[in-house]
MIPA-674662 format. One record per residue (C-alpha): residue in one letter; chain; x, y, z negated. Coordinates in Angstrom, 1 decimal. Each point is the difference from the previous one (the first is absolute). Layout:
<sites>
code; unit; px; py; pz
A; A; X; Y; Z;
...
</sites>
This chain:
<sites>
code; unit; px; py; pz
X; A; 76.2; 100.9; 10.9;
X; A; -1.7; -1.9; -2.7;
X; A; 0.4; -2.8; -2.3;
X; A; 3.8; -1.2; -1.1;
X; A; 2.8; 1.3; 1.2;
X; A; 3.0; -2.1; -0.2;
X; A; 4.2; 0.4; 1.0;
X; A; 2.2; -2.9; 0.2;
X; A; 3.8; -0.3; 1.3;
X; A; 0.8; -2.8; 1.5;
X; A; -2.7; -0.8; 1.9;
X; A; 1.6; -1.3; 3.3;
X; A; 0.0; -3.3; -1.3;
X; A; -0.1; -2.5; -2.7;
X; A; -2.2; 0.7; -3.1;
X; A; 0.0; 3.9; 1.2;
X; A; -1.6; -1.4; 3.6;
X; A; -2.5; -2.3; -1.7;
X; A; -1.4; 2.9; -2.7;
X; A; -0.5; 2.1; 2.7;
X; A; -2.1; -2.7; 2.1;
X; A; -1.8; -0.7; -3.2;
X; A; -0.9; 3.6; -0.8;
X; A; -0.9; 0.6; 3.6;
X; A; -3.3; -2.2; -0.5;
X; A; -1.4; 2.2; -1.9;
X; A; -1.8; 3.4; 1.8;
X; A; 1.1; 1.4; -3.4;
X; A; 3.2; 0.1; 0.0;
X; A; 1.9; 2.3; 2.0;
X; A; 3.8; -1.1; -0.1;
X; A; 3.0; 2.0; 0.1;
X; A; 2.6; -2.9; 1.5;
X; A; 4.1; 0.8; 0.0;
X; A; 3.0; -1.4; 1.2;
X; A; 3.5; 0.7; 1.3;
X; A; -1.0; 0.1; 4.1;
X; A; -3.4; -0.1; 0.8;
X; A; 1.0; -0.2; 4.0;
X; A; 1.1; -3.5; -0.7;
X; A; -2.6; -1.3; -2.6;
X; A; -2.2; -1.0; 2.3;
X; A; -2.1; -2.5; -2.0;
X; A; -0.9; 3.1; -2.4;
X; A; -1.6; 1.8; 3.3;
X; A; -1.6; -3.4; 1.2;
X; A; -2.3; 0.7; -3.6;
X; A; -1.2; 3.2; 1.4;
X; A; -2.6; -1.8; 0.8;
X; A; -0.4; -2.7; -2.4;
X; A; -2.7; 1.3; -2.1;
X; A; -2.5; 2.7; -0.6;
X; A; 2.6; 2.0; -2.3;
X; A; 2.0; 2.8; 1.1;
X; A; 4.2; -0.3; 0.6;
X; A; 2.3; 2.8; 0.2;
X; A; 3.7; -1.8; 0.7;
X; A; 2.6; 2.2; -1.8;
X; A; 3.8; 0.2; 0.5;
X; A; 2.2; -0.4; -2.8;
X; A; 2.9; -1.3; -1.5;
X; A; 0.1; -0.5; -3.7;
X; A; 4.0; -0.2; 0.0;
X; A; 0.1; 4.0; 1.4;
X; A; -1.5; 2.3; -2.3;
X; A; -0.9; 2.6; 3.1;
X; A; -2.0; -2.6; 1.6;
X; A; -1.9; -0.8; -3.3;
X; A; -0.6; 3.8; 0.1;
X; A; -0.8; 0.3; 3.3;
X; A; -2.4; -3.2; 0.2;
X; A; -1.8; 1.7; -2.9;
X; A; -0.7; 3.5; 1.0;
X; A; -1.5; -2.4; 3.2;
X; A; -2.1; -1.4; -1.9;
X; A; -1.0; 3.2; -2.4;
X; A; -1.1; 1.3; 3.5;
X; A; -2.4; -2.6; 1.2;
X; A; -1.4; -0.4; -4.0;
X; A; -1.0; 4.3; 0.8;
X; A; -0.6; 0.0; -3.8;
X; A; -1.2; -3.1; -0.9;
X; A; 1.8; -2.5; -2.6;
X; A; 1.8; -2.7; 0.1;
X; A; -1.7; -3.0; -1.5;
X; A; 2.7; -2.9; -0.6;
X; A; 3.6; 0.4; 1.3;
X; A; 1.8; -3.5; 0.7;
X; A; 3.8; -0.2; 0.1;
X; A; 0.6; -2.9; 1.8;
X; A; 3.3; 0.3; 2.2;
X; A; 2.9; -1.7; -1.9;
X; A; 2.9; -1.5; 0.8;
X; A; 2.3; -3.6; -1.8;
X; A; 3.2; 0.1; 2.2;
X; A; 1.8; -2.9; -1.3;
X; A; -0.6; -2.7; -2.7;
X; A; 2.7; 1.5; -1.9;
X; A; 1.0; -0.6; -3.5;
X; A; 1.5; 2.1; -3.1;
X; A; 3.8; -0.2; 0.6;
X; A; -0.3; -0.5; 4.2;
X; A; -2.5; 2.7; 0.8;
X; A; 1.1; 2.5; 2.8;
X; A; 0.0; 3.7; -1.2;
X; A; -1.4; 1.2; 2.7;
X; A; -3.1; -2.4; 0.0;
X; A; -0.6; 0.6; -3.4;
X; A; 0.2; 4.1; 0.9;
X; A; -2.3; -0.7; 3.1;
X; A; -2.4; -2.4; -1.8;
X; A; -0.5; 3.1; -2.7;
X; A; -0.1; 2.5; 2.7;
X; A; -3.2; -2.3; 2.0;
X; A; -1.7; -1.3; -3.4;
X; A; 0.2; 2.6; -2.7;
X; A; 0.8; 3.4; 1.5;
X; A; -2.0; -0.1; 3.5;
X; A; -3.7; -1.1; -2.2;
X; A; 1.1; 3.1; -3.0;
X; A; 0.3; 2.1; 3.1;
X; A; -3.2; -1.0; 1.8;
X; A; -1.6; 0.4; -2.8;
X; A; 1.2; 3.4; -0.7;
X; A; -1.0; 1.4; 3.3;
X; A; -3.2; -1.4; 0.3;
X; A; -0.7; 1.6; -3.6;
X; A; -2.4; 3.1; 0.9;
X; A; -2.6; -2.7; 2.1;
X; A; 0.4; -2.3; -3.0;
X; A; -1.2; 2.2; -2.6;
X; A; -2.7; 1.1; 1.9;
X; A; -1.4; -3.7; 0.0;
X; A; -2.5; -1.2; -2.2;
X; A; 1.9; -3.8; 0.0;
X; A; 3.7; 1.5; -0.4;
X; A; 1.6; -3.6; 0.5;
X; A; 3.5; -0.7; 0.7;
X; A; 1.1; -3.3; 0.5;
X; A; 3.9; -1.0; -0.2;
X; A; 0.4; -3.4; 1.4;
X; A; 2.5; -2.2; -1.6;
X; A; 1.1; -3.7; -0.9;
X; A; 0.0; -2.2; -2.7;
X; A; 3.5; 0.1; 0.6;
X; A; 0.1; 2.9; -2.2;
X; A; -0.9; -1.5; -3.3;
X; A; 2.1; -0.6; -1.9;
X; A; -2.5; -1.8; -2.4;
X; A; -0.5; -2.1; 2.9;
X; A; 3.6; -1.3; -0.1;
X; A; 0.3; -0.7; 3.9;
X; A; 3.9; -1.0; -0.3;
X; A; 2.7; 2.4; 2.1;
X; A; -1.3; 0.2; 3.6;
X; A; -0.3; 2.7; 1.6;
X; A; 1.4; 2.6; -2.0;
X; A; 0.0; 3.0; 1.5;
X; A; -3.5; 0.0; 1.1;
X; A; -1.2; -1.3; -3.7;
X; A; 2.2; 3.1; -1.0;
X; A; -2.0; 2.1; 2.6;
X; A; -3.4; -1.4; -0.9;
X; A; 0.4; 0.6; -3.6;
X; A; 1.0; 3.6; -0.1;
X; A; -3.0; 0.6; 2.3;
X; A; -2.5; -1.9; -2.8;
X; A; 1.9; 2.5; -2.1;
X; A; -0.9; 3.2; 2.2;
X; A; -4.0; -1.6; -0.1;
X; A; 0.2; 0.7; -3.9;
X; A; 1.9; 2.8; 0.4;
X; A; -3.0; 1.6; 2.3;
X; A; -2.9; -1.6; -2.2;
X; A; 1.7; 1.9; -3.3;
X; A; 0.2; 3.3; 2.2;
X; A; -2.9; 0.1; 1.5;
X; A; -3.0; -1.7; -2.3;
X; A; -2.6; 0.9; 2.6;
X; A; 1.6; -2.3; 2.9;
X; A; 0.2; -3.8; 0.3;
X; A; 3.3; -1.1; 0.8;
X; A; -0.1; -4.1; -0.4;
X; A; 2.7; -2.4; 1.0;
X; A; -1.1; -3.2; 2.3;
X; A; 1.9; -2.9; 1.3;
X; A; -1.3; -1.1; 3.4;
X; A; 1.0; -3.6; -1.2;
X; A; 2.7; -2.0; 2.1;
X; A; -1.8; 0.5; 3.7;
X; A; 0.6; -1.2; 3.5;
X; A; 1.5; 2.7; 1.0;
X; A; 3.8; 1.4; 1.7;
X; A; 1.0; 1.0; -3.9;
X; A; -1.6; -3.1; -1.0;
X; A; 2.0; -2.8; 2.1;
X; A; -0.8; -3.4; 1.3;
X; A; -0.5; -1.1; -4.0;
X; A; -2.7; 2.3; -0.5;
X; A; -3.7; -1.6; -1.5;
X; A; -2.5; 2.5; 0.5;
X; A; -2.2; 1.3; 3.4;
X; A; 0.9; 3.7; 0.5;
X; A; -4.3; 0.3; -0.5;
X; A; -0.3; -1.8; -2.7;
X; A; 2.3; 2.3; -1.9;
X; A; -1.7; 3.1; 1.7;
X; A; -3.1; -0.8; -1.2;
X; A; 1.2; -0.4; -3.6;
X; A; 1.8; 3.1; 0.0;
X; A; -2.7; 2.1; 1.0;
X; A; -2.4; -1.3; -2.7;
X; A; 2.3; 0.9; -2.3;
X; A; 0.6; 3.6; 1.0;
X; A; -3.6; 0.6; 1.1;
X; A; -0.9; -1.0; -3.6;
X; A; 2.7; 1.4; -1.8;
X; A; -0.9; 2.9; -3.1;
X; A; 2.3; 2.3; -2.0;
X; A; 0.5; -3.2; -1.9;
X; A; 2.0; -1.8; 2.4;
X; A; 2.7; 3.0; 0.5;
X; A; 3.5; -0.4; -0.2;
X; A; -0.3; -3.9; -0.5;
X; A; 0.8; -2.8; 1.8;
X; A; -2.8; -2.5; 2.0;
X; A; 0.6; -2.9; 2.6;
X; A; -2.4; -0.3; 3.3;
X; A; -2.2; -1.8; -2.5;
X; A; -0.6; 3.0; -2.6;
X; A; 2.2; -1.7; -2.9;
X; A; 2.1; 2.0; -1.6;
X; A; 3.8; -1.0; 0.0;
X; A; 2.3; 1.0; -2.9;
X; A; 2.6; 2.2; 0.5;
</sites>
C-alpha cells in the first residue's frame, strides 16, 4: 500500500459517492469507502473499477456506536500498520425543515446522534491509524447553516443545531490534539438527495473544491471553518 490513504462515511451516494470516484483516479490513493449496507450500494462496487486507485467498501453505521467500532477495527486490519492520512465524515442526516418552537424531539435527538456523535466516534476509533500518519487530517463536514454570523433565518433547526455542535467538537479536537488537522467544510448547497430539487451546485464541482482544500490544508487551517472554495466562514 502506498501513497494516501483515505476513510469516508457515506460513500454510497451523493457527495460521499462522488469523493470516492474522484479519489479513485489517482493510483495514489487507496480509499477506505463506508456506508450502512454495502450489499445494496451497488454504484459504490460499480467504482471498483473506475480508476487505478485501490477501494476497500466498509460497513458502518455512524448512528450505532458498535458498528463505528466494528467498521474501524476493519479497517485497522487492512491499514496492517500503516496511517491514516485524511479521515472524511460525510454521512449526515436534515430530517425535516423544522423550526425553534415546532421541531420534533426525536429528530432533533436523531439528527445529534447522525451529525455530532457518529463523526466524534469515528474519529475516536480510527485514532491509533491516525496518529501514525504523517498528514493527520480530519475533516467534519458541515453547513453554513451553522453560522450564526451568517444569519440564515429559522430553517431547519435541528440540523443547524446538529451542525453547530459538530463545528464545536472540530475545535474541540484541534485544542486537544495540536498535532492533527481537524477543519470544518461546507460542500456548498449540491445536487444531491440532502440537497433537494433547489440545489445550485454539480455534486463534482463541489468534490473537486473540497479536496483542494483538505489536500492543501496545514496546522493553520485546524479547528476552523472553510467552504468548498477554501474561504473561511465565521462562526
Amino acid at each position: 500500500m502506498s501513497g494516501y490513504t483515505w476513510f469516508l462515511t457515506g460513500a454510497s451516494r451523493g457527495i460521499g459517492l462522488e469523493t470516492t470516484r474522484q479519489l479513485l483516479q489517482s493510483p495514489w490513493h487507496t480509499v477506505f469507502a463506508s456506508c450502512r449496507s454495502p450489499s445494496t450500494a451497488t454504484d459504490l462496487a460499480a467504482l471498483s473499477s473506475s480508476g487505478p486507485g485501490t477501494l476497500h467498501i466498509v460497513q458502518l453505521d455512524v448512528t450505532n456506536e458498535e458498528s463505528i467500532k466494528s467498521g474501524a477495527a476493519e479497517v485497522l486490519r487492512l491499514l496492517n500498520g500503516r496511517g491514516l492520512d485524511y479521515v472524511i465524515n460525510n454521512a449526515a442526516v436534515n430530517l425535516a425543515p423544522d423550526t425553534a418552537f415546532t421541531f420534533s424531539p426525536e429528530h432533533l435527538t436523531d439528527s445529534i446522534v447522525s451529525n455530532v456523535t457518529g463523526p466524534a466516534l469515528v474519529s475516536r476509533y480510527l485514532l491509533p491509524a491516525i496518529e501514525r500518519s504523517n498528514r493527520k487530517v480530519i475533516v467534519n463536514m458541515t453547513s453554513t447553516l451553522a453560522s450564526i454570523s451568517r444569519n440564515c433565518g429559522p430553517k431547519s433547526t435541528s440540523y443547524s443545531i446538529s451542525k453547530t455542535a459538530l463545528n464545536m467538537l472540530t475545535y474541540k479536537q484541534a485544542r486537544e490534539r495540536p498535532d492533527f488537522i481537524p477543519l470544518l467544510v461546507d460542500p456548498g448547497w449540491v445536487k444531491t438527495k440532502m440537497g433537494g430539487n433547489g440545489a445550485i451546485l454539480e455534486p463534482h464541482v463541489s468534490v473537486k473544491g473540497i479536496l483542494n482544500v483538505v489536500t492543501s490544508a496545514t496546522l493553520d487551517h485546524a479547528g476552523k471553518f472553510y467552504n468548498y472554495q477554501g474561504k473561511e466562514i465565521p462562526w
